[in-house]
Each structure stands twice: as structure tokens, then as C-alpha cells.
Biopython code that builds the backbone (N, CA, C, O; Angstrom):
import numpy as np
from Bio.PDB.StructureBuilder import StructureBuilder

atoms = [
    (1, "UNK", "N", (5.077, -13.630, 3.551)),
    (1, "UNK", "CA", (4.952, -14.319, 4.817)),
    (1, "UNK", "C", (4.101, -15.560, 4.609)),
    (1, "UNK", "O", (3.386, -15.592, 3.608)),
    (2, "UNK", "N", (4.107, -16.721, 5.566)),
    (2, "UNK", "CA", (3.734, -17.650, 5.004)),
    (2, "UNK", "C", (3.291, -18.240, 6.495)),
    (2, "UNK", "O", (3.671, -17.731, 7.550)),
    (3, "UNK", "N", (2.387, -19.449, 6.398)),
    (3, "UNK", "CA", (2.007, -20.163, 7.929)),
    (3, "UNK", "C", (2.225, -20.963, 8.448)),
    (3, "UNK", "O", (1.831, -21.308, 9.562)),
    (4, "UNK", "N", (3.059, -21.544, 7.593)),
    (4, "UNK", "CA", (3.892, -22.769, 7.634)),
    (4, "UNK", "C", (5.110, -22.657, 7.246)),
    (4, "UNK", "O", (5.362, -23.679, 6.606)),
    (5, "UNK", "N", (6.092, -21.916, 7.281)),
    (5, "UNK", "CA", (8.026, -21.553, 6.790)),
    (5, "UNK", "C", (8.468, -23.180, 6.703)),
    (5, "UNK", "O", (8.058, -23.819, 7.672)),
    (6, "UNK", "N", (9.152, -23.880, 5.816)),
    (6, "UNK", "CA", (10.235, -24.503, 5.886)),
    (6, "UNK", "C", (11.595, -23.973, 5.797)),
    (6, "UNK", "O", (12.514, -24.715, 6.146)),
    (7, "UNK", "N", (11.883, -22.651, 5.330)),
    (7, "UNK", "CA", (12.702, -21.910, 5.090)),
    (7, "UNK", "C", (13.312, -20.849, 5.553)),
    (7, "UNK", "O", (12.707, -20.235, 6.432)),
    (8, "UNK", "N", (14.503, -20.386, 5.166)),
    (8, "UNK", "CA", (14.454, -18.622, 5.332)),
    (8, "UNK", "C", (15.498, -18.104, 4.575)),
    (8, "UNK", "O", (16.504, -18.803, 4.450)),
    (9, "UNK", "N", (15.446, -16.956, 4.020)),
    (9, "UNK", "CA", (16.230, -16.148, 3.504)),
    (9, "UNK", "C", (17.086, -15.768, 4.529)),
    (9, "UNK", "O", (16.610, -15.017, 5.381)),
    (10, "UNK", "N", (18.646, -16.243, 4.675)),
    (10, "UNK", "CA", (19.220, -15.807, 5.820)),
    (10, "UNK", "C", (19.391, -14.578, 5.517)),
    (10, "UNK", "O", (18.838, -13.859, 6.349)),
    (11, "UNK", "N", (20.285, -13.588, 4.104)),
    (11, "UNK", "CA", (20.651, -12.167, 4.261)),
    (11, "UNK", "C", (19.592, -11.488, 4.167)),
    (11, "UNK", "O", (19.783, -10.274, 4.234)),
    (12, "UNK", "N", (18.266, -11.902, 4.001)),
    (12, "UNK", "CA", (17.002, -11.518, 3.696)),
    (12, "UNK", "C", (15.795, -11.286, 5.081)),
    (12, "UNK", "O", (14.707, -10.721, 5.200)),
    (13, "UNK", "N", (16.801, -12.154, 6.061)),
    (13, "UNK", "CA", (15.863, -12.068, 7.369)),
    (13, "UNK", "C", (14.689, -12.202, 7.287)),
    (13, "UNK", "O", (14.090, -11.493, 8.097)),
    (14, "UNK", "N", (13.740, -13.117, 6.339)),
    (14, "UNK", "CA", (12.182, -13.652, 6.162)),
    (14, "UNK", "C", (12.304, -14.947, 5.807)),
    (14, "UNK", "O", (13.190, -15.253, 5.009)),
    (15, "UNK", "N", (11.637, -15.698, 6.215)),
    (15, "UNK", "CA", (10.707, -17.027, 6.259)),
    (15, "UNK", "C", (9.689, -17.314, 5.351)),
    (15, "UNK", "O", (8.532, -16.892, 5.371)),
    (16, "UNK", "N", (10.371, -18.290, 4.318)),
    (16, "UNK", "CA", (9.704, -18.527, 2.860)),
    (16, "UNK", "C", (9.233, -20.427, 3.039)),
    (16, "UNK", "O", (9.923, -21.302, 3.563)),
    (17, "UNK", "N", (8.311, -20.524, 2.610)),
    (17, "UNK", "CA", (7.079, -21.914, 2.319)),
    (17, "UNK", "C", (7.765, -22.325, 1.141)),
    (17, "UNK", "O", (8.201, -21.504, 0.333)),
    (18, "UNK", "N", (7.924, -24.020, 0.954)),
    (18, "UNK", "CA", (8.313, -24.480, 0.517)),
    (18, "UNK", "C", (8.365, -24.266, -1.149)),
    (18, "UNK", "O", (9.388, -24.325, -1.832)),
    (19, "UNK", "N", (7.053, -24.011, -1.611)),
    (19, "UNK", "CA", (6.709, -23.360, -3.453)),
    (19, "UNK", "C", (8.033, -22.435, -3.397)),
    (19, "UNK", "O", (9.044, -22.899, -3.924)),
    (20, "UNK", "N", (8.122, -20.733, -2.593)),
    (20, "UNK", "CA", (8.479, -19.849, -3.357)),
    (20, "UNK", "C", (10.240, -20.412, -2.847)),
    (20, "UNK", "O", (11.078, -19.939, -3.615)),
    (21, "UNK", "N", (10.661, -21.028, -2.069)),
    (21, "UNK", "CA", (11.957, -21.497, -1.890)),
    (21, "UNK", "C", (12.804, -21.967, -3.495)),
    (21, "UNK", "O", (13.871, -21.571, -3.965)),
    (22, "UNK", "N", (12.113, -22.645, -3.852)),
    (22, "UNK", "CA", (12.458, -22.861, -5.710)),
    (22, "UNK", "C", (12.505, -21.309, -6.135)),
    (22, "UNK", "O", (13.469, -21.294, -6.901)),
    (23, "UNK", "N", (12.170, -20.427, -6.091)),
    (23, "UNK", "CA", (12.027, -19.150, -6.740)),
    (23, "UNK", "C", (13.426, -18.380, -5.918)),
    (23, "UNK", "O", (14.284, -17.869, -6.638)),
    (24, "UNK", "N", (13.563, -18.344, -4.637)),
    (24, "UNK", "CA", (14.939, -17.708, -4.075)),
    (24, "UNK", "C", (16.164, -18.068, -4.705)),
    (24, "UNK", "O", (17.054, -17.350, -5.160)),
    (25, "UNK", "N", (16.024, -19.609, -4.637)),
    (25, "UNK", "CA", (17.204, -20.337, -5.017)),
    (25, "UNK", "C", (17.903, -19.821, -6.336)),
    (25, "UNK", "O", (19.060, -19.572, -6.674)),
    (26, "UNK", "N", (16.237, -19.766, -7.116)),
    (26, "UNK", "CA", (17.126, -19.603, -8.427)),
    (26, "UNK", "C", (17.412, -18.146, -8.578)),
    (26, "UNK", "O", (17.666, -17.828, -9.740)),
    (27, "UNK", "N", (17.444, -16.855, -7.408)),
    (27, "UNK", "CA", (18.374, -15.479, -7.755)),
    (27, "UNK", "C", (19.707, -15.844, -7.289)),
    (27, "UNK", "O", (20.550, -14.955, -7.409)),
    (28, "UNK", "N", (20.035, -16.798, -6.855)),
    (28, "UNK", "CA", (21.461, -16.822, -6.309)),
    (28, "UNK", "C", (21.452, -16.310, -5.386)),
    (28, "UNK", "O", (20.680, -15.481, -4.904)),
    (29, "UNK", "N", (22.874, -17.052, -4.837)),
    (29, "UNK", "CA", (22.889, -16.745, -3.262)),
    (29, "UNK", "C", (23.684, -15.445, -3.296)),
    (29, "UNK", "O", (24.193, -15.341, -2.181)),
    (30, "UNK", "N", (23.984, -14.541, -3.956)),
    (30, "UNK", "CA", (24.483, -13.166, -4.012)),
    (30, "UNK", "C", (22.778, -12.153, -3.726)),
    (30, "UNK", "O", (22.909, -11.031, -3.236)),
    (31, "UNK", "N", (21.606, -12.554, -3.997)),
    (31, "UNK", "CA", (20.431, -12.441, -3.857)),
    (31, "UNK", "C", (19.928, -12.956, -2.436)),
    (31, "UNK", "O", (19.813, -12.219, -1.457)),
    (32, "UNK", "N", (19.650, -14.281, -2.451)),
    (32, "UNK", "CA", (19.589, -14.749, -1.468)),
    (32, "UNK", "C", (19.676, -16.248, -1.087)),
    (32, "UNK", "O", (19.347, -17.145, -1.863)),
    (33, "UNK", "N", (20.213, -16.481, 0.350)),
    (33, "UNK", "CA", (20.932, -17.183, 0.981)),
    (33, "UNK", "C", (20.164, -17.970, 1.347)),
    (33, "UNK", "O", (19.566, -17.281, 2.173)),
    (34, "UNK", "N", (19.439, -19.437, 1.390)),
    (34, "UNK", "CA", (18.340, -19.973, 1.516)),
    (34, "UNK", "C", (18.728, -21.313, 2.436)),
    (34, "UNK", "O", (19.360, -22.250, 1.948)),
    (35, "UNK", "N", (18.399, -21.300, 3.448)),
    (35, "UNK", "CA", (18.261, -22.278, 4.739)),
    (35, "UNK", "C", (17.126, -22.932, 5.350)),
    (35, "UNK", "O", (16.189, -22.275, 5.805)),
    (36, "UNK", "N", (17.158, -23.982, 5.378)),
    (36, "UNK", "CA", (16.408, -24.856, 5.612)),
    (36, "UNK", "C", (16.085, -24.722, 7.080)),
    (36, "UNK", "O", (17.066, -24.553, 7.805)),
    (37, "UNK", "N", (14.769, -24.770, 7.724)),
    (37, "UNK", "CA", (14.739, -24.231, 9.377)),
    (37, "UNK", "C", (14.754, -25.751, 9.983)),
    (37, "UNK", "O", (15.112, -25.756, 11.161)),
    (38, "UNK", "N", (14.462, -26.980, 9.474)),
    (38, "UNK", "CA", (14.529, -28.302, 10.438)),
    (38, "UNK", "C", (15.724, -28.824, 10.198)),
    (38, "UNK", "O", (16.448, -29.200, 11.119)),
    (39, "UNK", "N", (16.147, -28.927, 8.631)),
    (39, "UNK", "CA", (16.785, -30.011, 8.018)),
    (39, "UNK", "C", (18.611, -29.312, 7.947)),
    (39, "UNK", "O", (19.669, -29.931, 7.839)),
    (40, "UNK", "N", (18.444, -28.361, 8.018)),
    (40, "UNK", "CA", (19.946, -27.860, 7.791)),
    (40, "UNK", "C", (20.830, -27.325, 9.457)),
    (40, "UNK", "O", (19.959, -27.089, 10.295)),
    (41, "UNK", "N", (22.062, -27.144, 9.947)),
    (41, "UNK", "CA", (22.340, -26.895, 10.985)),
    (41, "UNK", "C", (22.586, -25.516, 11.158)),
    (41, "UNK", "O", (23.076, -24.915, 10.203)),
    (42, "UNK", "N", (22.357, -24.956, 12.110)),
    (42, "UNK", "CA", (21.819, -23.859, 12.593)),
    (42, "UNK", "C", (22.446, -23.157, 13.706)),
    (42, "UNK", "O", (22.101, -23.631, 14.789)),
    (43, "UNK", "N", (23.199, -22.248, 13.780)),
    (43, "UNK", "CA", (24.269, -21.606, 14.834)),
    (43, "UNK", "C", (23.068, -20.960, 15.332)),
    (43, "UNK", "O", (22.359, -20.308, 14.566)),
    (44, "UNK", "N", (22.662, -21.159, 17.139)),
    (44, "UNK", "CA", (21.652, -20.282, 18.417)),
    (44, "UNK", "C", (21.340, -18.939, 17.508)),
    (44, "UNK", "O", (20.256, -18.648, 17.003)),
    (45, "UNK", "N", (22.372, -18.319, 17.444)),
    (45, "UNK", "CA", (22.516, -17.208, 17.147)),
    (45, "UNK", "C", (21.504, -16.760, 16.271)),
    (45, "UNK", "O", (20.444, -16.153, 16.421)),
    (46, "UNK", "N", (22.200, -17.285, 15.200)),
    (46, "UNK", "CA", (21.863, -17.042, 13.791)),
    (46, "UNK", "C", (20.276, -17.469, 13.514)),
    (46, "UNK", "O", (19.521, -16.776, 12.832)),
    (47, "UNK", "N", (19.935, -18.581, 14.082)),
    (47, "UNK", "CA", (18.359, -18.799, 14.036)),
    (47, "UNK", "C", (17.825, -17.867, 14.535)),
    (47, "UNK", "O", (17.166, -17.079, 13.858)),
    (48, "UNK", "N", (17.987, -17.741, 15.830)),
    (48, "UNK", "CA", (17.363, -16.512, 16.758)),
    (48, "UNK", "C", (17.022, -15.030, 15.833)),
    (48, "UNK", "O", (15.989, -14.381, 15.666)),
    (49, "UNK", "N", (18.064, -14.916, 15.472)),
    (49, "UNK", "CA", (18.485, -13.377, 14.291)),
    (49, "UNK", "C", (16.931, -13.218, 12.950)),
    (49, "UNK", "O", (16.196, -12.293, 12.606)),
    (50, "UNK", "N", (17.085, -14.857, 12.528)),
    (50, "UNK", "CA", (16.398, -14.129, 11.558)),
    (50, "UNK", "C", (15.028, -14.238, 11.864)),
    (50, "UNK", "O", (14.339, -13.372, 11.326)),
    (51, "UNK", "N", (14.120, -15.480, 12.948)),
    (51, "UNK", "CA", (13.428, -15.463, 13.799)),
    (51, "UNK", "C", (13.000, -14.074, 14.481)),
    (51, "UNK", "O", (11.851, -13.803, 14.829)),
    (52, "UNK", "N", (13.903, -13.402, 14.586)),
    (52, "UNK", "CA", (13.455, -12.028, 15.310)),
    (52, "UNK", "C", (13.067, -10.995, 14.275)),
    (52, "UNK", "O", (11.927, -10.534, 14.241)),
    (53, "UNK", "N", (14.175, -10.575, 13.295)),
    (53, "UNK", "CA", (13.849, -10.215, 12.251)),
    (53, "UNK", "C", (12.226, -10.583, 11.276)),
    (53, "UNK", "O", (11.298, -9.812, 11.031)),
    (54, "UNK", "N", (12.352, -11.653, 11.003)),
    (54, "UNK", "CA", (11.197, -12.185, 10.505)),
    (54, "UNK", "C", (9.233, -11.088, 11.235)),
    (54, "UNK", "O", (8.258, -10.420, 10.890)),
    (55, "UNK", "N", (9.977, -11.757, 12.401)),
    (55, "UNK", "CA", (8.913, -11.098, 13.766)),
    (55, "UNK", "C", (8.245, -9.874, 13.710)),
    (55, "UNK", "O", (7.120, -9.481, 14.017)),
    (56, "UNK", "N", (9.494, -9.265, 13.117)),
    (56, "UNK", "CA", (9.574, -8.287, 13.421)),
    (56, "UNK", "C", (9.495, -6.819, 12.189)),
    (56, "UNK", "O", (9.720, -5.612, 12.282)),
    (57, "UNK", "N", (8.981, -7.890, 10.915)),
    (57, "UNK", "CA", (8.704, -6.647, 10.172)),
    (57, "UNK", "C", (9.492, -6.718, 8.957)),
    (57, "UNK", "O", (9.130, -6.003, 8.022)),
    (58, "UNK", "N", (10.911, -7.753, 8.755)),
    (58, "UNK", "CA", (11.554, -7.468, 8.190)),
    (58, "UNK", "C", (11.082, -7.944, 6.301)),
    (58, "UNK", "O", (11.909, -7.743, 5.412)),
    (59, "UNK", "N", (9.606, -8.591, 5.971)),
    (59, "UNK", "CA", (9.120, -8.802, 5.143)),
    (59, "UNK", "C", (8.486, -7.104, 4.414)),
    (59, "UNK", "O", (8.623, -6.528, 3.335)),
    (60, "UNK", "N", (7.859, -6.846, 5.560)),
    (60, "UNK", "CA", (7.261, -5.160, 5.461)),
    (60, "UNK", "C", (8.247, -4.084, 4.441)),
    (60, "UNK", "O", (7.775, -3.192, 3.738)),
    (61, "UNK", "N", (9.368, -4.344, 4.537)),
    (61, "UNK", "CA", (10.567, -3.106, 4.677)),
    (61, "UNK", "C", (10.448, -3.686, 3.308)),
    (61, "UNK", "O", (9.639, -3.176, 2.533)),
    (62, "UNK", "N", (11.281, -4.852, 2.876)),
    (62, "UNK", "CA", (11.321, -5.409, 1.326)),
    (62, "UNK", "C", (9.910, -5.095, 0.472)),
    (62, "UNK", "O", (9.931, -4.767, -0.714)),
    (63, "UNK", "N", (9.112, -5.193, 0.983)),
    (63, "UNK", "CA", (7.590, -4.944, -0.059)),
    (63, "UNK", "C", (7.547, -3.548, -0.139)),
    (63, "UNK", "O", (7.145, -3.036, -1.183)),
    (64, "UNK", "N", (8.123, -2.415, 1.402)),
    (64, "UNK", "CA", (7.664, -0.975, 1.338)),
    (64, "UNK", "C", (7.611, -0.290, -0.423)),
    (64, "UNK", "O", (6.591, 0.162, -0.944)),
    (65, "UNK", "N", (8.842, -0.367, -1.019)),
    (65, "UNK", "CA", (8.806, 0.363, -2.296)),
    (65, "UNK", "C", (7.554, -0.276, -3.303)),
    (65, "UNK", "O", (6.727, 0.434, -3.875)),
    (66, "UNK", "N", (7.598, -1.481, -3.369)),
    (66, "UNK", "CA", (6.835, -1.812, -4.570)),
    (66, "UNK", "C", (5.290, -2.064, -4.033)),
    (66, "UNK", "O", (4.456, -2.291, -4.910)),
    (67, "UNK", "N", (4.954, -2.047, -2.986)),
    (67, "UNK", "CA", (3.372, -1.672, -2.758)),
    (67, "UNK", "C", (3.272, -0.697, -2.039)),
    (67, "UNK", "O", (2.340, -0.760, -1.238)),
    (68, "UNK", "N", (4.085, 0.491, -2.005)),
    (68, "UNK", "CA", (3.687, 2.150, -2.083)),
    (68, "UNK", "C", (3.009, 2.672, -2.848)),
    (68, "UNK", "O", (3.418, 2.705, -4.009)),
    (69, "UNK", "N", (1.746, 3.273, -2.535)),
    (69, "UNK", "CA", (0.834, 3.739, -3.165)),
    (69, "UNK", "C", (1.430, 4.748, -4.352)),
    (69, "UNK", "O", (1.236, 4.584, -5.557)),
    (70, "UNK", "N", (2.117, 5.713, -3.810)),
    (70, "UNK", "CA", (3.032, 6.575, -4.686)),
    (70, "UNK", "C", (3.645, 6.197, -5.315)),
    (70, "UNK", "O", (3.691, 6.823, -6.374)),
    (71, "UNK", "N", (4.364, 5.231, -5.239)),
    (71, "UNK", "CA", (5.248, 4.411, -6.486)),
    (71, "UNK", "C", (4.909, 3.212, -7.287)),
    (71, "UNK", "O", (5.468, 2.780, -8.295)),
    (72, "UNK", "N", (3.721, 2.692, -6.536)),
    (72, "UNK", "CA", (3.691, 1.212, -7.132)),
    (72, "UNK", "C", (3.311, 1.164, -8.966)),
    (72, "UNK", "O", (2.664, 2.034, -9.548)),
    (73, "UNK", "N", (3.672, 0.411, -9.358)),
    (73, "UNK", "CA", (3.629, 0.417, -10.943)),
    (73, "UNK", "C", (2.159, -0.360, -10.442)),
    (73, "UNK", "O", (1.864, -0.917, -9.384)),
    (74, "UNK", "N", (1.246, -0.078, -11.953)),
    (74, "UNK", "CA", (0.306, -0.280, -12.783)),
    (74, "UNK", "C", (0.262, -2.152, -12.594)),
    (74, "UNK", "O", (0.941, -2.975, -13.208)),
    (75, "UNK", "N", (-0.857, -2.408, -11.457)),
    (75, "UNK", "CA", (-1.489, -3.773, -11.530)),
    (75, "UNK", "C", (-0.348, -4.924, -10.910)),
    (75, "UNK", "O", (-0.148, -6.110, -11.172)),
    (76, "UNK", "N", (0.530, -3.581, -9.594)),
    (76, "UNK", "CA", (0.941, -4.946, -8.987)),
    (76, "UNK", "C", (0.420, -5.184, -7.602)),
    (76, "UNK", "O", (-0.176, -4.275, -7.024)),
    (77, "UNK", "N", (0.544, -5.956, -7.226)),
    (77, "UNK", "CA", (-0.352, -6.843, -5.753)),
    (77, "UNK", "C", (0.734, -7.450, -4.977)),
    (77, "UNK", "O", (1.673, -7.875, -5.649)),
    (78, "UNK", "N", (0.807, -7.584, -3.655)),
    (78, "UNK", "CA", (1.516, -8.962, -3.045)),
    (78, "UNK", "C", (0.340, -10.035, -3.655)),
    (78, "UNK", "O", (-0.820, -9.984, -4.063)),
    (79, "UNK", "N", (1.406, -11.029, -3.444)),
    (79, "UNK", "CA", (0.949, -12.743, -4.035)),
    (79, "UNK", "C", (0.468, -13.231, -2.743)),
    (79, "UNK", "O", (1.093, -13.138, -1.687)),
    (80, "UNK", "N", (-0.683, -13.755, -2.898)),
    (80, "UNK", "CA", (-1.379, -14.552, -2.116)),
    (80, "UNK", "C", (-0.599, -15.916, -2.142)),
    (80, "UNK", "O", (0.167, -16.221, -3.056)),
    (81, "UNK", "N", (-0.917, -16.855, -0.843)),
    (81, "UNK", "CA", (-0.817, -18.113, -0.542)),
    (81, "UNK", "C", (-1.316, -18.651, -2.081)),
    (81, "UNK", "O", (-0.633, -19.165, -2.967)),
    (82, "UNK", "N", (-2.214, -18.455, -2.065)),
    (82, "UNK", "CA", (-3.557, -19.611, -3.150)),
    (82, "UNK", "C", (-3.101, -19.163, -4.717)),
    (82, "UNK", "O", (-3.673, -19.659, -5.687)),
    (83, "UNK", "N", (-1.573, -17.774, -4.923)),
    (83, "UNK", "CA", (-1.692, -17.661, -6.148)),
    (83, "UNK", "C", (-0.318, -18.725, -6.792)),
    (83, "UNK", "O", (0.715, -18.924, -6.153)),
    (84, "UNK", "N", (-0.613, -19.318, -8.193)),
    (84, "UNK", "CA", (0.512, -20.132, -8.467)),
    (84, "UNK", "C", (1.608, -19.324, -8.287)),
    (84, "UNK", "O", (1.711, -18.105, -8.146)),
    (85, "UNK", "N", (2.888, -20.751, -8.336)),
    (85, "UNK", "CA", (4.127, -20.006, -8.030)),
    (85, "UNK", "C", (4.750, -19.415, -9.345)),
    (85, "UNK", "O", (5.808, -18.797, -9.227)),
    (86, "UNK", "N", (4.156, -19.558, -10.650)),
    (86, "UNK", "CA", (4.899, -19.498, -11.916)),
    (86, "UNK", "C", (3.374, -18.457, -12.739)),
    (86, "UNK", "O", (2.475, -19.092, -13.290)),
    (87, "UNK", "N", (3.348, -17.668, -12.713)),
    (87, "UNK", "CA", (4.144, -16.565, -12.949)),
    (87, "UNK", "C", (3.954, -15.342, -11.353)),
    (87, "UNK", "O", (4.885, -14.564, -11.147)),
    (88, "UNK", "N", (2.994, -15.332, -10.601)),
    (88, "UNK", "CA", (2.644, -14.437, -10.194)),
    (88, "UNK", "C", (3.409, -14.172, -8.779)),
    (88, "UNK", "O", (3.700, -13.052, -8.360)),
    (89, "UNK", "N", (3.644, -15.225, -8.212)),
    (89, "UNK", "CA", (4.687, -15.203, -6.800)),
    (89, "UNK", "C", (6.325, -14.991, -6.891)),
    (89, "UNK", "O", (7.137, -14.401, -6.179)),
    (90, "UNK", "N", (6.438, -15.940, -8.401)),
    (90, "UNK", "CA", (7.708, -15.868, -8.857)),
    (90, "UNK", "C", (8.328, -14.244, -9.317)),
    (90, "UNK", "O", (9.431, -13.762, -9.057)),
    (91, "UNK", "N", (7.139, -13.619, -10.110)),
    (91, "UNK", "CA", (7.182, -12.440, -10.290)),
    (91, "UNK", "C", (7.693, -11.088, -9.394)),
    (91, "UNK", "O", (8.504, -10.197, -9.647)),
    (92, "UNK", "N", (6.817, -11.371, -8.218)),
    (92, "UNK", "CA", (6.172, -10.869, -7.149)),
    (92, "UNK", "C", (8.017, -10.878, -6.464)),
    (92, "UNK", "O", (8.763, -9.910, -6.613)),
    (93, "UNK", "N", (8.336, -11.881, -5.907)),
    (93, "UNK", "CA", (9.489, -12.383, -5.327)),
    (93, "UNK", "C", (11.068, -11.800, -6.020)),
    (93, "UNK", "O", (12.123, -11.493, -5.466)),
    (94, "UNK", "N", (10.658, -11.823, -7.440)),
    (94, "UNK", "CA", (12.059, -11.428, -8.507)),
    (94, "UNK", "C", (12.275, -9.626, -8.479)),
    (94, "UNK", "O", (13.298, -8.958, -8.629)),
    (95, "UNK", "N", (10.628, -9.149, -8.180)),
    (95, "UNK", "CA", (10.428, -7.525, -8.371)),
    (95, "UNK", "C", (10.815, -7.418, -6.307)),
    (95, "UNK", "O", (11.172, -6.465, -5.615)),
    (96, "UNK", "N", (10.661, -8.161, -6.128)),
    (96, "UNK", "CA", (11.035, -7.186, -4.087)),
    (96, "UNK", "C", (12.624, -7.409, -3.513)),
    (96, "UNK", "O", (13.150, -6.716, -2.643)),
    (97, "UNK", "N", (13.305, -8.655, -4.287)),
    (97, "UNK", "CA", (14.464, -8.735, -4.119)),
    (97, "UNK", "C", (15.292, -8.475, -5.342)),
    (97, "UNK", "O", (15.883, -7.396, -5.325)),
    (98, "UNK", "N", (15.477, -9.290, -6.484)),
    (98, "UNK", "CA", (16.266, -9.282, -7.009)),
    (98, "UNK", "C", (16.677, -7.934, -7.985)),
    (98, "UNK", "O", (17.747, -7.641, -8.518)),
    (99, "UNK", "N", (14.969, -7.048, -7.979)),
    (99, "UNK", "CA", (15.279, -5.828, -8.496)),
    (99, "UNK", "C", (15.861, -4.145, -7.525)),
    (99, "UNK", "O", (16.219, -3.061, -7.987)),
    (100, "UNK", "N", (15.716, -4.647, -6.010)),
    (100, "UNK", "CA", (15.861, -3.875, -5.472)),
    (100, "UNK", "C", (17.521, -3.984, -4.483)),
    (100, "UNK", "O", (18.076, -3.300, -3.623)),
    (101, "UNK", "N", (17.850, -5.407, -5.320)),
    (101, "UNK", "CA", (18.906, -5.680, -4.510)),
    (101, "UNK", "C", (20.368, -4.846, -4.714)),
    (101, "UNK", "O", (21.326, -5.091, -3.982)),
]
sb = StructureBuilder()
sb.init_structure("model")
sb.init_model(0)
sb.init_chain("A")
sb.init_seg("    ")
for serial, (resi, resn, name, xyz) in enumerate(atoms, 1):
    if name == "N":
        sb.init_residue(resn, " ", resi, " ")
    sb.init_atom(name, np.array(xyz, "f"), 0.0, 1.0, " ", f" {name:<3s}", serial, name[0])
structure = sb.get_structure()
């Protein structure tokens, strides 16, 4: 989650800051679907959708497995704002989607 979104993962229903947007892009859009929230055009609908989603938790559900106390592997963290995007967000981002996808 981020405090400023330029973005969003549309099949992903979360709102990504401009750094980790370079990191979506490159799982592919079979991964995820990456939309621009000012600059790109936008069906009511469909903004609304992931806007609500977003709202609503849908970051929570993607992190549930890999920062479960019971499952989490050995020395992983969510990525802070303040941590670089290469290795630790990028990391962070490749282990909640692209391994669980």
C-alpha cells in the first residue's frame, strides 16, 4: 500500500507508487495488469472496482500467506516505503504475486 498510488494492478485490485510499478510490469500482464489512475482511460466501473477493492483489504489477502506467522519463511518482512526498490520491494512484490499466482 502506498500514499500516493499512480497506479493499480487491475486483476490484482491494489494501488501501486510509481518505484514498484517498474517491478509489476516486468511479471507480465498474465501476472499483472498495470493502469495508470490519471494518465490512462478508465471505464466508471472499472475504477470504482478496484478503488473499492483496494479499500477494502484486497492488499491484506495477497500478503496473508507470506507474512503468516505459521508459514512465513526465515527473515521475510513487508517492504517499507523507505526500502530500495532493487532488491527488497522487488523481492517482496515477485514472492506475493508472481509466486502465488
Amino acid at each position: 500500500t502506498t500514499p500516493d498510488p499512480g497506479w493499480a494492478s487491475i486483476n490484482r485490485g491494489v494501488l501501486i507508487c510509481d518505484e514498484c510499478c517498474s517491478v509489476h510490469r516486468s511479471l507480465g500482464r498474465h501476472i499483472s495488469i498495470v493502469k495508470h489512475l490519471r494518465h490512462s482511460p478508465w471505464p466508471a466501473t472499472l475504477l470504482q472496482m478496484v478503488h473499492t477493492l483496494a479499500s477494502n483489504g484486497a492488499n491484506s489477502i495477497w500478503e496473508h500467506s507470506l507474512l503468516d506467522p505459521a508459514q512465513v519463511q526465515s527473515g521475510r518482512r513487508k517492504a517499507n516505503p523507505q526500502d530500495k526498490v532493487h532488491p527488497t520491494k522487488s523481492e517482496f512484490i515477485r514472492a506475493k504475486y508472481q509466486m502465488l499466482a
